[in-house]
N, C-alpha and C positions, 0 to 999 in steps of 0.2 A: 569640951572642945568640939568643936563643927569641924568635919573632914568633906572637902567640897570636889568631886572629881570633876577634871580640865576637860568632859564633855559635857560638863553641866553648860556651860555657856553656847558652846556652839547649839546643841539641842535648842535651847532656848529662843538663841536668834531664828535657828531653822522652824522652827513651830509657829514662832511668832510671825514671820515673813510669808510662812504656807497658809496662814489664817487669815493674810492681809489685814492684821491690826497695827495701829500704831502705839508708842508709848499711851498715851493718852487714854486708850481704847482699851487696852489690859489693865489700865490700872482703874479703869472704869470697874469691870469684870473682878481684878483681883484684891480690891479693895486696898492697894498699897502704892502709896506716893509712883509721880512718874519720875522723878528726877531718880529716887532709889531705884526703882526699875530699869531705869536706865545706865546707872551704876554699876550696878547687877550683870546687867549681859554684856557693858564692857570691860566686867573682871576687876571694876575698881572698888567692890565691896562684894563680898562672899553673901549668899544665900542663906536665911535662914531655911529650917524642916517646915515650919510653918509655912514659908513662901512657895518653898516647891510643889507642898499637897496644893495650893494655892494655883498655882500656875498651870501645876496637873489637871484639875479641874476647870481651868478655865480655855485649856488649849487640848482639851480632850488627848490626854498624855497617857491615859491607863497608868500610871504611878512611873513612867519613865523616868522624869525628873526626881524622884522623889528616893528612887537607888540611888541617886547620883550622891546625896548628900545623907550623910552618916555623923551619929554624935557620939560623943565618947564619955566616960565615965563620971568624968570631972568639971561636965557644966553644972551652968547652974541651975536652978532649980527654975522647973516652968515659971511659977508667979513670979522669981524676982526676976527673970529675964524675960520678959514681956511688960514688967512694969516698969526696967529700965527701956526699952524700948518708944512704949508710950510719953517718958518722959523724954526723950529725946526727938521723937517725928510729931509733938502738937504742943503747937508757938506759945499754947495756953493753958499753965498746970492749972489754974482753976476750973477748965474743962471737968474734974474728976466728979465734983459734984453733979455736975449737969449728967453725966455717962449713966450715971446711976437713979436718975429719975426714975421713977418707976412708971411711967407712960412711954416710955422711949421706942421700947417694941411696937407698942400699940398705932405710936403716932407714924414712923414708919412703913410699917405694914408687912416687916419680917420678923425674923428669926428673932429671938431675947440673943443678947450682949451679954453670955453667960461667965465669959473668962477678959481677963484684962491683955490677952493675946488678941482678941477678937477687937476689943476696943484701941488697940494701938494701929490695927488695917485701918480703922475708920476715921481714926485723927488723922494718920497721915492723907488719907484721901482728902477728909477738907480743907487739909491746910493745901494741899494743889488746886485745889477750888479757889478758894478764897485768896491764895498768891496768883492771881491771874496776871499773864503778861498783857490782855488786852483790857482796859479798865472799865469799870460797870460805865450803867449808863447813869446819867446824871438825870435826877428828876428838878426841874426847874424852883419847885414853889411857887408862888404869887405871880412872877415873870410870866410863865406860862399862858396865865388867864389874860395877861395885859398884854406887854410890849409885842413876845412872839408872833401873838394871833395879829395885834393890829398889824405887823411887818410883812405875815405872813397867809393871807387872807385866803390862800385857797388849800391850808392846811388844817388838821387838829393840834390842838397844842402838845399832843405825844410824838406827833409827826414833827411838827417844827420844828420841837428841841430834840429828838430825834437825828432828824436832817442838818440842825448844828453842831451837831458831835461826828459829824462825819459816818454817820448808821443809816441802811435802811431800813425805815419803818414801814409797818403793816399793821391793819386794825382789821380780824376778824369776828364780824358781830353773828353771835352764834342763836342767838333766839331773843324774839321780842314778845312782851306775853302782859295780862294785867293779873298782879297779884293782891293779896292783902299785905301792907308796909308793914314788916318786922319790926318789931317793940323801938328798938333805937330811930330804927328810919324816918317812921313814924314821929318822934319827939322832934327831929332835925328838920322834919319839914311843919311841925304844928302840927299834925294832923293826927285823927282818933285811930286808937284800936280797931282795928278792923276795915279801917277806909282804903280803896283802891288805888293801887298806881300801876306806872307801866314801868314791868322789868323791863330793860337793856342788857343782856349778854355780851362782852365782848372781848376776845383775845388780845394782846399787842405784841408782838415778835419786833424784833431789831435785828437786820441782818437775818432774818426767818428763823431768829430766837427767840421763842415766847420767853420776855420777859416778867409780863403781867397780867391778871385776870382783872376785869371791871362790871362792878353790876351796880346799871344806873340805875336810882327810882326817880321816878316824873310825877306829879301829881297828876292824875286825869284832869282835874280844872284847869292844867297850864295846858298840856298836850291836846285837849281834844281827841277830835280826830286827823290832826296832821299826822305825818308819814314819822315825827315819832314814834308813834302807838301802833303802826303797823307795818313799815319798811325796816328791811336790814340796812340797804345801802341809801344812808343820806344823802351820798352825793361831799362834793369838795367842803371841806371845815367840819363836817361828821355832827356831832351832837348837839355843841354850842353855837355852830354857825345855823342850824335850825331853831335852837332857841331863840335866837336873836333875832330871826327873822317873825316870830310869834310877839317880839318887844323884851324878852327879856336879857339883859345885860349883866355879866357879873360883876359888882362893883364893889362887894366884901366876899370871904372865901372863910370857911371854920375849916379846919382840918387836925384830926385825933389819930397819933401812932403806935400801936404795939406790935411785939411781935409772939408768933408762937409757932409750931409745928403745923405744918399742911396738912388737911383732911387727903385721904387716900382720890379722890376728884381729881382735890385741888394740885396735885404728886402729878398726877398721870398728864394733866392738860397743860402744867406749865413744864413739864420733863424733868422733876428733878430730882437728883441722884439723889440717893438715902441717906438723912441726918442733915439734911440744906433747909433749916426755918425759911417760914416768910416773912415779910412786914405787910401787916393790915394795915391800911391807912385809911381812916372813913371821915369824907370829904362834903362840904355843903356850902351849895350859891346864894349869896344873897343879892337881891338888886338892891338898887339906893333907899328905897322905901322900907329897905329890913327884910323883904318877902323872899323866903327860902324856896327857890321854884324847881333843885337838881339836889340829889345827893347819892354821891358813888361810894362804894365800897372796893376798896383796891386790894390786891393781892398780889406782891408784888416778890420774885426771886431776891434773897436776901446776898446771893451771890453775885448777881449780874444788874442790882439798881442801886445808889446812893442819894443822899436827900444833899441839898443846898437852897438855903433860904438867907436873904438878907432885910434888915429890917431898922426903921429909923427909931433910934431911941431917943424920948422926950427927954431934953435935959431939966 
């Protein structure tokens, strides 16, 4: 039995208000749902000991909170009450197997997930991720390349669909450089082992949310020396509205998705909280003649983007 004293709450609001965080921001910090947290400080679910070292720690409490709540003889035992736990704050009990991958620390960039207490803070965190009240962004498919841009000619197609969800968009292009085409990229544009293209770096935030990373290769034979190969800012329509102005037109599109864990980079430049996959999605133009003359590598928050494609099926 958990003995919770009636200045556990008030401390709680008092620390959290003196910190200037919000639910959201603690739970960022404490690794435990905000709606529980919220629960929590107004008395309508009791604290566990775990939460309070918890809260201790994250509102520099020196263990104040952490007197406040006392267990008694006839709980239960750590493991099953933390595995009851876990089963109740993450929407998805086949989570278990994925908890226990053994890359999980690594792909992170913290501490091992050494107890099933540890791993129930972290479900409930995604599951308030992933229940967002404002909904991802919608990444267009095919549309994008077509109708948007012709509608929308002095935008990029992340912008425009973007700018149709009611989001501001931003494209920060972070370095342009000539590399040798990595094995895949290489195959997606024909081109040999070792032949050069020009990287493109470039962020996308929504609402000044990086939601995605993008690294374009160009073949040196399409780009030359236009302000591809050497400008960050293209100016209005960004990459494709340069292309096109060199003659090339998208008029097929290949696109391949999987997903897996952020490299510690790819963590930092898109901000995302620990245990949030991405979706790689690697993308290739064709014009009408078949000639593959772009192909991007996306990395996109697996919380804050979703895919939608429609498509004519031959009967």
């Amino acid at each position: 039995m958990v003995v919770v004293d009636p200045d556990f709450v008030r401390l709680m609001r008092r620390l959290r208000q003196e910190h200037g965080m919000s639910f959201r921001d603690l739970a960022k910090k404490a690794y435990f749902s905000r709606s529980y947290l919220c629960e929590v400080e107004n008395g309508k679910k009791p604290p566990s000991l775990h939460l309070a070292k918890a809260l201790d720690a994250c509102l520099n409490a020196e263990g104040q909170l952490t007197r406040l709540v006392t267990t008694g003889p006839d709980d239960q035992e750590p493991e099953s009450r933390s595995r009851s736990a876990a089963t109740v704050d993450c929407p998805d009990r086949g989570v278990e197997a994925w908890r226990t991958h053994p890359t999980w620390s690594a792909q992170i960039g913290g501490p091992a997930l050494v107890n099933e207490s540890q791993w129930a803070q972290v479900a409930t965190m995604l599951y308030d991720i992933f229940v967002r009240s404002r909904p991802p962004l919608t990444r267009l498919g095919p549309d994008r390349y077509a109708g948007l841009s012709l509608r929308r000619q002095d935008l990029t197609p992340f912008a425009a669909e973007a700018a149709m969800q009611g989001r501001a968009p931003r494209v920060e292009c972070r370095a342009v450089s000539r590399q040798q085409a990595p094995r895949d990229i290489a195959a997606l544009l024909s081109l040999n082992l070792g032949d050069a293209v020009v990287l493109r770096e470039n962020r996308y935030l929504a609402d000044d949310e990086p939601v995605q990373l993008g690294h374009t290769y160009l073949p040196t034979s399409v780009v030359g020396t236009s302000t591809l190969a050497t400008d960050r800012d293209l100016g209005p329509g960004g990459t494709f509205a340069a292309l096109k102005q060199l003659g090339y037109r998208t008029a097929r599109i290949r696109e391949q998705v999987i997903t897996r864990f952020p490299t510690r980079d790819e963590a930092e430049k898109l901000k995302l909280p620990p245990g949030v996959p991405v979706i790689v999605l690697l993308h290739a133009s064709y014009d009408n003649d078949g000639f593959p003359f772009e192909a991007t590598r996306y990395i996109m928050r697996s919380d804050a983007m979703r895919f939608q494609y429609l498509a004519t099926v031959a009967a």
